[in-house]
N, C-alpha and C positions, 0 to 999 in steps of 0.2 A: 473549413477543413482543407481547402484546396492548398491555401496558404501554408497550414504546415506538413503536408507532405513534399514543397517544395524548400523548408530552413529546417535544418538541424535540430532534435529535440534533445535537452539533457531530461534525465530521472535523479532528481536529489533523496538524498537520504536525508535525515534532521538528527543533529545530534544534540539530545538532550540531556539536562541535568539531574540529579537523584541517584546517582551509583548505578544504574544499570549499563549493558555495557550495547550500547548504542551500534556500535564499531562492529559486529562481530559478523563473519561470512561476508567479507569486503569484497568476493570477486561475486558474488550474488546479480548487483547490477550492471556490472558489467554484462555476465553470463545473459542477464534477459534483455539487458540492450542488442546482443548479437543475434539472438533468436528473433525477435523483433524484426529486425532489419534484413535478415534472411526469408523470414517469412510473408512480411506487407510490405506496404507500399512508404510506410515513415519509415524517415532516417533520424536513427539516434547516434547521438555522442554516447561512442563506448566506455567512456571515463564517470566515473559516476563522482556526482556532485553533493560535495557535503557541506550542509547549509544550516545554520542558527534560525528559531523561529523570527526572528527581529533583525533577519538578513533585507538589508531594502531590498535586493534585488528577488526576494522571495516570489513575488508575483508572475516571475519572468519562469516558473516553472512549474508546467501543470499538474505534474505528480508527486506528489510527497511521499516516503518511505520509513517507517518507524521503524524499529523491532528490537529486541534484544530479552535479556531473560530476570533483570530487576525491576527496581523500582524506578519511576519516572516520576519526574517532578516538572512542571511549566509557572515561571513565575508571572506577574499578573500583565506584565508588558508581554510574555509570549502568547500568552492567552488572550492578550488583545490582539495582537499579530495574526496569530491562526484565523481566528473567528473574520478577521474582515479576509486575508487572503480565502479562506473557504467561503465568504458570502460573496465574495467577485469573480468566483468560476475555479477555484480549486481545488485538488481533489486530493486527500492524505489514503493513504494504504498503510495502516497499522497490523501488523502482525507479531502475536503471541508466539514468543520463541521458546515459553514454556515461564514463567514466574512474573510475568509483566501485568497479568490480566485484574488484578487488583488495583494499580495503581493505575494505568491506563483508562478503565472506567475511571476512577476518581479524577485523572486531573483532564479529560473531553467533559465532563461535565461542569468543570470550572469555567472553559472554555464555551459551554451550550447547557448552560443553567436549564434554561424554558427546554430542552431538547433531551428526548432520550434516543440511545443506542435500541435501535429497534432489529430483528431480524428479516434479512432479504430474502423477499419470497426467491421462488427459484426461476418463476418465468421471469423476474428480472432482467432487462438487457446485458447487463456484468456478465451474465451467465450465459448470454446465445450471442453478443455483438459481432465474435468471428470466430468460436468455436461453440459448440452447446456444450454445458457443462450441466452437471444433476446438481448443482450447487459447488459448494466449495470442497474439492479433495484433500480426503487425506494421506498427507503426504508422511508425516510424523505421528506418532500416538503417545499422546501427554496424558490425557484425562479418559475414565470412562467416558461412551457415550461419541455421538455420529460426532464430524467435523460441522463449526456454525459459522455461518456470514450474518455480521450484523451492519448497521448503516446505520447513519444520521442523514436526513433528509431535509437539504433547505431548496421550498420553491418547488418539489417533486423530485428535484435532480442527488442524487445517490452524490453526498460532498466528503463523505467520512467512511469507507470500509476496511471492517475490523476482523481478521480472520480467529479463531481461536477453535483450539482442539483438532487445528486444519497445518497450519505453519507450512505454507505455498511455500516461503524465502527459501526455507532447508532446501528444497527442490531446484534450483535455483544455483546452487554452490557445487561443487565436486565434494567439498567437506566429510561430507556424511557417506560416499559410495554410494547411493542410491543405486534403486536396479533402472535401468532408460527407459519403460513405461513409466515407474512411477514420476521419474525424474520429466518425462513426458505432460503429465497430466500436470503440474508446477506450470509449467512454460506455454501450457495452455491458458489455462488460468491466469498468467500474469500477462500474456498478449492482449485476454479478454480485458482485464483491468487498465492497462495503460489506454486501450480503442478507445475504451469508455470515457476515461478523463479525457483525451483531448478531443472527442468529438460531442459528449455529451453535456 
């Protein structure tokens, strides 16, 4: 830990294949890279990095970023990609931006056959490493029904969290107007989630 609060950390986004739109609330990263660095003690690169899953230099980045509102597709080499970057300490943050959550389940399980997407309890660390959170907020309302965290779990450690009926990113961008609590509880949530991946 001591080591990266003293080099620069970037947050990639992945841009993927299937027509969804990968791309979309482009200052999102940014915006939680400066919160971040106003708030703790890491320093991020406020430039957000967009990255192919079969980027060699994938590993060199602890967070991964999904999100958009289609479909998504990983083909069998990205799906090799992912599975070893997440079994050697990586961590993806998928977020349903509202029409991705069909296909998102289908292709992490192409990716973690033996594994399912399970739900994160909420005494979880995600949820108390530097703010307590009651789980994942909701920031946006897509679907009936509360906002859900779920997670794929290699070795104990939380390598896959997938937000849905929650959509932290929205919170994140100026896009939508949010009001600044809600936009507040977003930028809690996504401090809590970056701590995680690079200290857990």
């Amino acid at each position: 830990m001591i080591a990266l609060l003293l080099c620069q950390i970037a947050l990639a986004r992945v841009k993927y294949g299937g027509g969804g739109d990968w791309y979309n609330d482009q200052d999102a990263i940014p915006n939680l890279a400066s919160q971040i660095n106003a708030r703790t003690s890491l320093k991020l690169v406020t430039e957000e990095k967009i990255v192919s899953l079969t980027d060699p230099g994938l590993s060199g980045y602890p967070f991964l970023f999904l999100t958009g509102h289609g479909k998504i597709r990983f083909t069998g080499a990205e799906c090799e990609a992912l599975r070893k970057y997440l079994e050697g300490g990586g961590f993806l943050y998928a977020d349903d931006d509202y029409g991705m959550d069909e296909s998102f389940r289908q292709e992490i399980k192409k990716v973690f056959p033996d594994r399912d997407l399970e739900e994160v309890p909420f005494d979880h660390p995600i949820y108390h490493v530097f703010y307590d959170m009651e789980g994942p907020p909701k920031i946006h309302e897509h679907y009936e029904g509360p906002p859900k965290g779920y997670g794929i779990f290699i070795a104990g450690r939380l390598a896959v969290y997938y937000t849905y009926n929650s959509n932290v990113s929205d919170g994140w961008t100026t896009a939508h107007d949010d009001p600044p609590d809600v936009m507040e509880q977003a930028f809690r949530m996504g401090v809590n989630m970056v701590l995680y991946a690079v200290m857990y």
